[in-house]
SEDRENNU-319589 format. One record per residue (C-alpha): x, y, z; residue in three letters; residue number from 0. Coordinates in steps of 0.25 Angstrom, whole numbers, plus 5000, padded with zeros to 4 digits. Each point is the difference from the previous one (the first is absolute). Layout:
BEGIN
[[X,Y,Z],'Ala',NUM]
...
REM end
This chain:
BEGIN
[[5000,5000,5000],'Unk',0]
[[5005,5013,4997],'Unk',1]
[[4999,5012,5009],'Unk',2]
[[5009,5011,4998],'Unk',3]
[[5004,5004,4986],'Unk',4]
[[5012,5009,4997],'Unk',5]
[[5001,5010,4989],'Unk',6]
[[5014,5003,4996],'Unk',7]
[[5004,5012,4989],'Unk',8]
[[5010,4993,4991],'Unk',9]
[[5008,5012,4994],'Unk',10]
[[5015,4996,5006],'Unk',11]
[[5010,4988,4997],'Unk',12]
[[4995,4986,4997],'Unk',13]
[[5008,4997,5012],'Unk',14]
[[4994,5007,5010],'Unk',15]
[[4988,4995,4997],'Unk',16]
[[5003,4987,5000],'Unk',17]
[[5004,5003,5015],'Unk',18]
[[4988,5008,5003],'Unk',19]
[[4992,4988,4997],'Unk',20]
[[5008,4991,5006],'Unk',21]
[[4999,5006,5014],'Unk',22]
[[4986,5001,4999],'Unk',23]
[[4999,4986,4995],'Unk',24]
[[5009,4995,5013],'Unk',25]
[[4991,5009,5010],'Unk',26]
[[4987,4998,4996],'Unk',27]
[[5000,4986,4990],'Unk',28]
[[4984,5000,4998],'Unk',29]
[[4999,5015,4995],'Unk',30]
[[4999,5004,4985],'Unk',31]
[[5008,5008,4993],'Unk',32]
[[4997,5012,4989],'Unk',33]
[[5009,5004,4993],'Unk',34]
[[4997,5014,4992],'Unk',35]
[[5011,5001,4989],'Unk',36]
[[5005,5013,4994],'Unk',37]
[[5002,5000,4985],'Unk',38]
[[5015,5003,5002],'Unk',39]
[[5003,4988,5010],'Unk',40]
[[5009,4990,4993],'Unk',41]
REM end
């Protein structure tokens, strides 16, 4: 069940949002994830 979902702005490095999610991921594992994906993000 999901019952928290985060938003995350992807404008920087593929990298740091790789990490972003990570975190998330490890400190809350049943949440969901958007991912809102600027049209310059590589």
């Amino acid at each position: 069940m999901i019952n928290l979902v985060v938003s995350i702005p992807a404008h920087e490095r593929a990298e740091v949002i790789i990490e972003q999610i990570a975190n998330i991921k490890h400190f809350c594992p049943t949440c969901a994830i958007v991912l809102h994906i600027s049209k310059g993000f590589n």
